[in-house]
N, C-alpha and C positions, 0 to 999 in steps of 0.2 A: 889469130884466133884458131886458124885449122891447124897450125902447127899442135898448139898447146893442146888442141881435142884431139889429136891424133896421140899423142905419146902417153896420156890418160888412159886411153880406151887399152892399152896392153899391159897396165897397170892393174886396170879394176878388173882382164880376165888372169890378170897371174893372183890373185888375191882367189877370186873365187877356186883356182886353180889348188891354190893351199887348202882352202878349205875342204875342197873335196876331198885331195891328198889325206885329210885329217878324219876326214869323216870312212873312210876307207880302211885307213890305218886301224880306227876304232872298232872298226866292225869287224876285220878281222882277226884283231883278238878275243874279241867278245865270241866271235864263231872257234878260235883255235881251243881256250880254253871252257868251251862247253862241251867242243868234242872231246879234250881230256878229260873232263868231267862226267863226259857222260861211256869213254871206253875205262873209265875208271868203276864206275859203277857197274858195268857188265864182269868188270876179271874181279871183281868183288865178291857179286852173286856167282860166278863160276865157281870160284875158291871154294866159296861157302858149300856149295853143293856137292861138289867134291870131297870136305869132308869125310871121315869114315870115325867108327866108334872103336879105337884097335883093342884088337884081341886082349884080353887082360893077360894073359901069360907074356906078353912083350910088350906092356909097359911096365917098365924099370921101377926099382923101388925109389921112394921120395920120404922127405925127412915130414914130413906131411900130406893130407889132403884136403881140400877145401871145396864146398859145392854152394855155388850160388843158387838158392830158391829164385822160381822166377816159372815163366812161362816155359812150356817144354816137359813135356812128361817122363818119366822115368830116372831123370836126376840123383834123387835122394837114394832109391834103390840101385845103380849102381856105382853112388859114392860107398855108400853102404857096404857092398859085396867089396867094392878094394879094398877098405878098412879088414874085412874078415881075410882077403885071400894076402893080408900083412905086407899091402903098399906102402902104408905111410903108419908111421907111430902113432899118430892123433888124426881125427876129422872136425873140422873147423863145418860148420854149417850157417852158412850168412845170410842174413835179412831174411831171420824166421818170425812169421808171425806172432805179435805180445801175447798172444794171445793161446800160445800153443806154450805147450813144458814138455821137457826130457821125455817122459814117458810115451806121449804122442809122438813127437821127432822120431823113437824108437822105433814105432810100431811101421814110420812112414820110411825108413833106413832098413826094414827087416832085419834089423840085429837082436840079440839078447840084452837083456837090461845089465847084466855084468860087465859088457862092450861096451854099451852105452854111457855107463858109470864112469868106467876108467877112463875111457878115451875121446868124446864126443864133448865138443866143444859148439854152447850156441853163440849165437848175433846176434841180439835184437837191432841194434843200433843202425845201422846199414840200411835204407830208403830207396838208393839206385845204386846203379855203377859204377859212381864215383865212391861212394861209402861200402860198395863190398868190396872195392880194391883198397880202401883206407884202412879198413878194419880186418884184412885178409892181412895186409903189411904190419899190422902193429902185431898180431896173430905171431905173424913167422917169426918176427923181431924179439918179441918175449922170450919165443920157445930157442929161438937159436938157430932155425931154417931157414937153412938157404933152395932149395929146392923141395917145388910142392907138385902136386898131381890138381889138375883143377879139372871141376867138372862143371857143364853148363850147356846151355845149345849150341848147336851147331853155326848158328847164324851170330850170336853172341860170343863167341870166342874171340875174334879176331880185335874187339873192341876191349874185353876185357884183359887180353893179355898187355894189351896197352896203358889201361889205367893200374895195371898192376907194377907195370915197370916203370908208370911214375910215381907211384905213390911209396913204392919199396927201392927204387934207386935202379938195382939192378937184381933179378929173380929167377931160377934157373925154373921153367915151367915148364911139365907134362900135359899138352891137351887133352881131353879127353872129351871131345865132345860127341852129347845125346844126338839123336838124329831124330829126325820130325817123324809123324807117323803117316804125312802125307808123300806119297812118291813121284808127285807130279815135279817133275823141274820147275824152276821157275817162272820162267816167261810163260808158260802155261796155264799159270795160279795169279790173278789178279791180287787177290787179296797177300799173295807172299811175296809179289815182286812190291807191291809196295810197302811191304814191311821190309823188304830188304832196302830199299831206297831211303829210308828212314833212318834204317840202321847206319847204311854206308854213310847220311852224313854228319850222325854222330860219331863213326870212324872216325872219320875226318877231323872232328875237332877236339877228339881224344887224341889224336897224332899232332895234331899241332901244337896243344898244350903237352903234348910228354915227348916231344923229339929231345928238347936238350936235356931232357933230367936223365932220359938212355943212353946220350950219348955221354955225360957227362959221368956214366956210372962203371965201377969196377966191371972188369971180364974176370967170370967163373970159369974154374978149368974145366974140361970134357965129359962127359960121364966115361965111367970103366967100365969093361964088361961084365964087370962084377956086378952092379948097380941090377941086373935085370936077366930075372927068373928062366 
């Protein structure tokens, strides 16, 4: 009997032994990918902040322009201004209010009604980010553009040039993004590190639903120097 209870007892500590083993194992991935998760989040909001609104004389001309209405002021006005200073052929304006026509979009564009006429293209259709990258791609697709000028915040760019390269395959795109009117960094601003945290993990599941349609998409050759003013 002592035999038998002796070679038992280093049985039920190598068992418990596993199990630690496992429980260890578990926990530190559960800690490795929250630190990814979470130094992901910071070079996120870094990027974002970083941002700049570049000078309109050096961005390049584009066979288009498109401006997501949304949160972030100043938008419309300097989609507006690239259309007059003859960036892009057309301006595509996405997920405009049903409730708004031509002649108001005009007045919120600063353009001339002759501009607006010719060249200004609305969206009602469009709800979120997935529908102004749908209806941004059907846009290009029509007209024959392969490179557009996209305007938007600054903190929403980085999501949307994602849903735009899956929804249009492969998109050759000028950012342009508006810049907030508040100059606090982030960590500093409760209220915008947690909209950036929001944002980032929609990032997130905008890149995981459009890795393969990018990767799986034609490459555009280069721009020339020709392409910019």
């Amino acid at each position: 009997m002592s035999r038998t209870s002796t070679t038992a007892k280093p049985q039920k500590l190598s068992a418990k032994a596993k199990r630690r083993g496992w429980l260890k194992y578990v926990l530190f991935i559960f800690v490795l990918a929250f630190a990814m998760a979470l130094g992901g989040f910071f070079a996120f909001a870094q990027h974002v902040d970083s941002l700049r609104t570049p000078p309109r004389n050096l961005v390049p001309k584009a066979d288009g322009i498109v401006v997501w209405t949304g949160k972030g002021g100043g938008r419309l006005e300097a989609a507006g201004q690239l259309l007059k200073d003859g960036k892009g052929e057309r301006l595509l304006v996405s997920g405009v209010n049903t409730k708004l026509e031509l002649p108001q979009v005009q007045d919120l564009l600063l353009i001339d009604a002759e501009v607006a006429d010719c060249c200004v293209d609305l969206d009602y259709a469009a709800e979120d980010t997935i529908g102004n990258a749908r209806e941004t791609a059907a846009w290009a697709e029509a007209l024959g553009y392969e490179h557009i000028i996209l305007v938007t915040s600054a903190y929403h760019m980085p999501r949307a040039k994602v849903e735009i390269g899956t929804a249009a395959g492969r998109m050759r795109i000028t950012a342009f993004p508006v810049m907030r009117d508040n100059p606090e960094v982030w960590y500093k601003d409760g209220a915008r590190a947690k909209r950036l945290l929001q944002e980032y993990t929609k990032f997130l599941l905008s890149l995981s639903r459009g890795r393969r349609a990018q990767s799986d998409a034609p490459v555009l050759p280069p721009l020339s120097e020709q392409d910019v003013d």
